[in-house]
C-alpha positions in Angstrom: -9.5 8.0 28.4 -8.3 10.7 25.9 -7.1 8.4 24.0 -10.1 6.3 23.4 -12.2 9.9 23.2 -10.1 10.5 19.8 -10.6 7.4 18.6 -14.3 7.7 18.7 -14.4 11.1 17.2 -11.6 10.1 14.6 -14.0 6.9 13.7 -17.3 9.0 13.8 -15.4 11.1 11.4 -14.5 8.8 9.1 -18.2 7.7 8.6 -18.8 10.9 7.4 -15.8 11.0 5.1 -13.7 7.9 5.2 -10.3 10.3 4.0 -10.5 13.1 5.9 -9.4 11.6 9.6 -7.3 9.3 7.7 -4.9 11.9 5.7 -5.3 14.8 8.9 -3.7 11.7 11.1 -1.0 10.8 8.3 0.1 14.8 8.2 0.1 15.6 11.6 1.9 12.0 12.4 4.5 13.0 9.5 5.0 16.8 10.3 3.6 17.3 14.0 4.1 15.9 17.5 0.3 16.2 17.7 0.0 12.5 16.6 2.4 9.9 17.2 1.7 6.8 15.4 2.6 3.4 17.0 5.4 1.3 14.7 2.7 -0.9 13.1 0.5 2.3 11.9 3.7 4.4 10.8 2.7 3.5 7.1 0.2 6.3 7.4 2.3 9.0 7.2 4.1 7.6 4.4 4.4 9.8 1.4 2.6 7.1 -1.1 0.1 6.9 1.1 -0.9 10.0 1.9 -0.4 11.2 -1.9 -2.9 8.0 -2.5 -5.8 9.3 0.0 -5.6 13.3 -1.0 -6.6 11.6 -4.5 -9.0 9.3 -3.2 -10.3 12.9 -0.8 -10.3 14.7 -4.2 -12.8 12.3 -6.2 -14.9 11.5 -2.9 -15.8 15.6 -2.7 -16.4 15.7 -6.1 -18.6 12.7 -6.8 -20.4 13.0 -3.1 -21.9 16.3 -4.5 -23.6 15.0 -7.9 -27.3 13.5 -7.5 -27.7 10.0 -7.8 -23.6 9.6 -8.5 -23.4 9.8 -4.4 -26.0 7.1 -3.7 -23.5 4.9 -6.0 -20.5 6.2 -3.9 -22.2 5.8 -0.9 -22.7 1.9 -1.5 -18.9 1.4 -2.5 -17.9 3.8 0.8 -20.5 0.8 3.0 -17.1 -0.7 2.9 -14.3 2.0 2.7 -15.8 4.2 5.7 -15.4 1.7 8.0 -12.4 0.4 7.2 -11.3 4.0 7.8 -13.2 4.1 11.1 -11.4 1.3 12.2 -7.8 1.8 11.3 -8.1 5.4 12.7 -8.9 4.3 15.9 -6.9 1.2 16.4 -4.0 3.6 15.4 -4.7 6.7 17.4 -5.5 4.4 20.9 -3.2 2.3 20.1 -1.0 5.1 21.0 -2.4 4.5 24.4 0.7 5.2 26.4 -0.4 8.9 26.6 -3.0 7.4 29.1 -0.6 4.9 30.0 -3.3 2.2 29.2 -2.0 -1.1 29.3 -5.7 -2.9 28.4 -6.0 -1.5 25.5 -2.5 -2.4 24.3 -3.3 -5.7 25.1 -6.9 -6.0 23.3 -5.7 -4.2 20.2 -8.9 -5.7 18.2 -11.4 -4.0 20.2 -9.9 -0.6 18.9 -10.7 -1.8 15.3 -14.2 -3.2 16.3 -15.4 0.1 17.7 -14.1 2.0 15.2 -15.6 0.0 12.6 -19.2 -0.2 14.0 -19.2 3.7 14.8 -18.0 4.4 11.0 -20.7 2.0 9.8 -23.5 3.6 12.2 -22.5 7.0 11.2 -22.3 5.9 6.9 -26.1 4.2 7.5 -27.6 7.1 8.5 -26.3 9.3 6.2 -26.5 6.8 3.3 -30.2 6.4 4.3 -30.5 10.3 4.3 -29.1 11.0 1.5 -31.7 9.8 -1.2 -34.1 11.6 0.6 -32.9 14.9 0.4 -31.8 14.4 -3.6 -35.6 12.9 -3.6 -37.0 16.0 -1.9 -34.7 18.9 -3.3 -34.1 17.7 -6.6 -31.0 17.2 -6.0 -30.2 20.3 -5.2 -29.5 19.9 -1.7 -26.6 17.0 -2.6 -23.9 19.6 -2.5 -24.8 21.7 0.0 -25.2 18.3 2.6 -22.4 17.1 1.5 -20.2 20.0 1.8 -21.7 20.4 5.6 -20.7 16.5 5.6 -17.0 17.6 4.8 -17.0 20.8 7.2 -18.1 18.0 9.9 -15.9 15.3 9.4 -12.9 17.9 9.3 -14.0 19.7 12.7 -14.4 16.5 14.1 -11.0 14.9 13.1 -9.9 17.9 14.5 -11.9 18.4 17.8 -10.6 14.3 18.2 -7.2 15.2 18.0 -6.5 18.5 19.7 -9.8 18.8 22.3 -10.7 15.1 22.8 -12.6 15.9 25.8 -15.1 18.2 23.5 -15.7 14.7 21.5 -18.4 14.0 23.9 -20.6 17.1 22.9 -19.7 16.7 19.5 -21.3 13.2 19.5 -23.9 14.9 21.3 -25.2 17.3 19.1 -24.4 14.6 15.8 -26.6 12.3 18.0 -29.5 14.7 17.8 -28.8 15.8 14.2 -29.0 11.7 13.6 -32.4 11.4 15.0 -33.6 14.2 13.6 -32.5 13.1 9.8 -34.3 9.3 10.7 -37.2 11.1 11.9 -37.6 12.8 8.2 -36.8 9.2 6.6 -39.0 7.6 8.2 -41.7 10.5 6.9 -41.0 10.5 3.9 -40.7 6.5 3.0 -44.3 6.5 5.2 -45.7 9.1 3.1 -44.4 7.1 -0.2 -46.0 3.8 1.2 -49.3 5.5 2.0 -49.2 7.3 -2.2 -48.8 3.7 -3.6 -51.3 2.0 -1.0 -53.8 4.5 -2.3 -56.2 4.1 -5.2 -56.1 6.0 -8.6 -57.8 8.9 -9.4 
């Protein structure tokens, strides 16, 4: 159960920032007891890899922060994020023997596919938000959402691995946080539809 918990807030993490969860379960695998990788995931606490993904970390928390520069990164991250979401949680449940969980040891994919379509629900919404805010800020909200972005994916790598059973309300409040950013979407491309339906002058 704990197990799985982590892996959903690991992969919910990841579609917020597809490095974050990935180089925090590297480091803690490498230097901690906190995460113990199975055999086949062990290549993420290698040192080329984690020196890899703090680079790729660096240049996503720059470039999420400019206007219009994050909608590009967002499209290339449709792919990287969850990618991210899945390896995270195939990696972390894997690990399964902490629950002593022989099922998921034996349907290793269905780690991957949840992470992957949590990552990808997670990266929609906040793709399809972004362009709003830039659109109604002037892009002067980018950097302050996507620092809050970064501060979320971080506490929720974190909840994931040391209070799993805290994942839940996590989820919770990101749930509501999720509607309430589709609700203002949904306003804003209405009110955009309704200015070009109406005549000049």
């Amino acid at each position: 159960m704990f197990a799985a918990l982590t892996g959903l807030g690991l992969s919910t993490a990841a579609g917020l920032n597809a490095y974050i969860p990935l180089l925090l379960v590297g480091v803690l695998a490498r230097l901690t007891d906190a995460v113990r990788l199975p055999a086949e995931y062990a290549w993420l606490s290698d040192t080329w890899v984690l020196a890899i993904v703090a680079v790729l970390l660096v240049a996503e928390f720059v470039l999420d922060k400019v206007p219009v520069v994050d909608h590009v990164n967002d499209m290339i991250q449709t792919a990287v994020r969850p990618a991210s979401g899945g390896v995270v949680f195939s990696a972390t449940a894997a690990a399964a023997q902490v629950d002593n969980s022989a099922w998921m040891a034996e349907h290793p994919a269905v780690g991957w596919l949840l992470g992957i379509a949590v990552a990808l629900a997670v990266h929609v919404i906040k793709a399809s938000a972004r362009p709003v805010v830039n659109a109604t800020t002037a892009g002067v909200g980018a950097p302050v959402v996507s620092t809050v972005e970064d501060v979320g994916s971080l506490g929720m790598s974190l909840i994931a691995i040391f209070l799993p059973v805290l994942v839940v309300v996590a989820l919770a409040v990101l749930a509501f946080v999720a509607w309430r950013l589709i609700r203002r979407v949904r306003r804003y491309r209405a009110a955009r539809r309704a200015r070009a339906a109406a005549p000049p002058g």
